[in-house]
N, C-alpha and C positions, 0 to 999 in steps of 0.2 A: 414360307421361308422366314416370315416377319417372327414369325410366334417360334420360331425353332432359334434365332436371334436371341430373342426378350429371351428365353429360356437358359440358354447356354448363360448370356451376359449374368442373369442372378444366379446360375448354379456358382458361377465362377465368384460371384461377388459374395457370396455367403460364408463363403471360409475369410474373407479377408475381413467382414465385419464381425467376423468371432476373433480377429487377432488384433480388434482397436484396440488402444491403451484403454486401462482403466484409471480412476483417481485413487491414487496412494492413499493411506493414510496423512502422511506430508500434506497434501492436497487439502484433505478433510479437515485439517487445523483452519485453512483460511477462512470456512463459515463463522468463527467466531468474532471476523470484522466487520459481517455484514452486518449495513444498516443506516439511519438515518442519525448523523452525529453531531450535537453541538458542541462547539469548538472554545475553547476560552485560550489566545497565544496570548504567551509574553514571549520576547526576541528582542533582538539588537539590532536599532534603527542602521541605515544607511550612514546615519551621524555619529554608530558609536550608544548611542545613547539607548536606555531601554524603554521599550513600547510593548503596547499590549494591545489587543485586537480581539473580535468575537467573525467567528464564521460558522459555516455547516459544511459537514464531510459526510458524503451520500454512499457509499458503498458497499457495492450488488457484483455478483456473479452470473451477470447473463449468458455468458458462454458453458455454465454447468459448474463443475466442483476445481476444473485447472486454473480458473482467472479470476482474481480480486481486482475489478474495475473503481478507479477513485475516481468521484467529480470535490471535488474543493472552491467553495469560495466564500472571500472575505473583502474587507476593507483594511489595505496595508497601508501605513505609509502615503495616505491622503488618498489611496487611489484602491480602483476594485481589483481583485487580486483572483485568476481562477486559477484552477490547478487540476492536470488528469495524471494518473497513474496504472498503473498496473501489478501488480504482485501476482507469483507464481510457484509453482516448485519446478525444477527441472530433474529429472532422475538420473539425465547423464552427468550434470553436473555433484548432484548430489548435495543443490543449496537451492532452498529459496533466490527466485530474481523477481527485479522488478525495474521500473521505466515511470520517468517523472519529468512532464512541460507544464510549464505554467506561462503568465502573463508576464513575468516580469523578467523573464530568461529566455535569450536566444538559442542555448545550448538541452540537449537531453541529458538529464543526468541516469544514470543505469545502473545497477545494484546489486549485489548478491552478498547474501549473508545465511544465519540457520536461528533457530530456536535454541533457546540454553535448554539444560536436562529438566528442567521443572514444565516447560511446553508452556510457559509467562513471559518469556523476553523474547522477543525477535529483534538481533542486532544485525545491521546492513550495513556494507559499503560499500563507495563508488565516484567516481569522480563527477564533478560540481563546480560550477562558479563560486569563485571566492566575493568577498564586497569589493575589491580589484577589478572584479572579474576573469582573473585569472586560473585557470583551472584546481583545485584543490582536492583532495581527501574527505569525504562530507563520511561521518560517521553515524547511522541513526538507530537511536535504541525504541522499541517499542513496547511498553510494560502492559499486560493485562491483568489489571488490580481486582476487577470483577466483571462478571457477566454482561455491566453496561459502562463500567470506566475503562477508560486507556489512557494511556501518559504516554506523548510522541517525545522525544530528545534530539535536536542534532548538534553535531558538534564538527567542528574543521580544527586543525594544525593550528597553532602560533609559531611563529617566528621562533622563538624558543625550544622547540620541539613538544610542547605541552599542549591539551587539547580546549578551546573554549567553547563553552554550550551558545548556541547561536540562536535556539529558541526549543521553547518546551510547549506544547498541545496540550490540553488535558480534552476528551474528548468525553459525553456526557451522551449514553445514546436517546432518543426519544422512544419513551415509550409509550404505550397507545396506553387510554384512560382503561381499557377493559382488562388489558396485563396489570394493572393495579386494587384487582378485586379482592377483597381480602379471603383469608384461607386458599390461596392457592401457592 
């Protein structure tokens, strides 16, 4: 009776794992974040004032081709600074999402945006802590200049209706001494 069980349970489960989702092409864009990334910010300090900072942004797809897992961290503002994310595609939505807690925010900020037509910009929004702390508009552009540079951007509201850049990443991936051979 056990083996007539086991047998039914995978006849029946074998059509359902021919109907898993598969990873879009959407999807397949996200491999070109993965990696181990050093960070160079500038941003605007708590004070207003501008400050610049070095960190490392680690970012893997353990879950397969659907999740871009972010580990971040740095030294902000006198203090250590980590940061987790997540990037995705959603099909039903038909945008890119993602999800972002760090060290220095009580709130999750949450995102969704798409790639311009060149498949080099990825721009998101979603609401965020303002330096108020009160909830805002957080704008972020994501430039892919080449295979191991990226340029992060965000930007929030003014008072004005106008938008001011809040800090810019340049992101430097590391490469292992062997991908440096020459002729290849």
């Amino acid at each position: 009776m056990k083996l007539l069980t086991a047998l039914l349970s995978l006849a029946l489960a074998l059509p359902l794992a021919a109907q898993m989702p598969q990873p879009t092409p959407e999807h397949q864009k996200l491999a070109v974040f993965v990696g181990v990334w050093d960070a160079q910010m500038e941003y605007v300090g708590m004070d207003g004032k501008p400050a610049k900072s070095n960190g490392t942004y680690v970012r893997k797809q353990p879950m397969g081709a659907f999740w871009l897992v972010d580990n971040f961290q740095a030294q902000m503002m006198g203090q250590q600074f980590r940061g987790h994310g997540t990037t995705g595609y959603d099909p039903a939505k038909k945008k890119y999402v993602g999800s972002w807690v760090d060290s220095m925010t009580p709130s999750m900020m949450v995102t969704e945006g798409s790639f311009d037509k060149t498949g080099k910009i990825l721009t998101m929004s979603g609401m965020g802590p303002g330096h108020d702390g009160t909830p805002v508009v957080h704008r972020t552009v994501t430039t892919i200049k080449d295979k191991n540079t990226h340029v992060f951007e965000m930007f929030i509201p003014t008072p004005d209706g106008t938008e001011m850049k809040m800090m810019t990443i340049v992101y430097k991936r590391r490469v292992k001494v062997l991908d440096k051979v020459p002729g290849k």
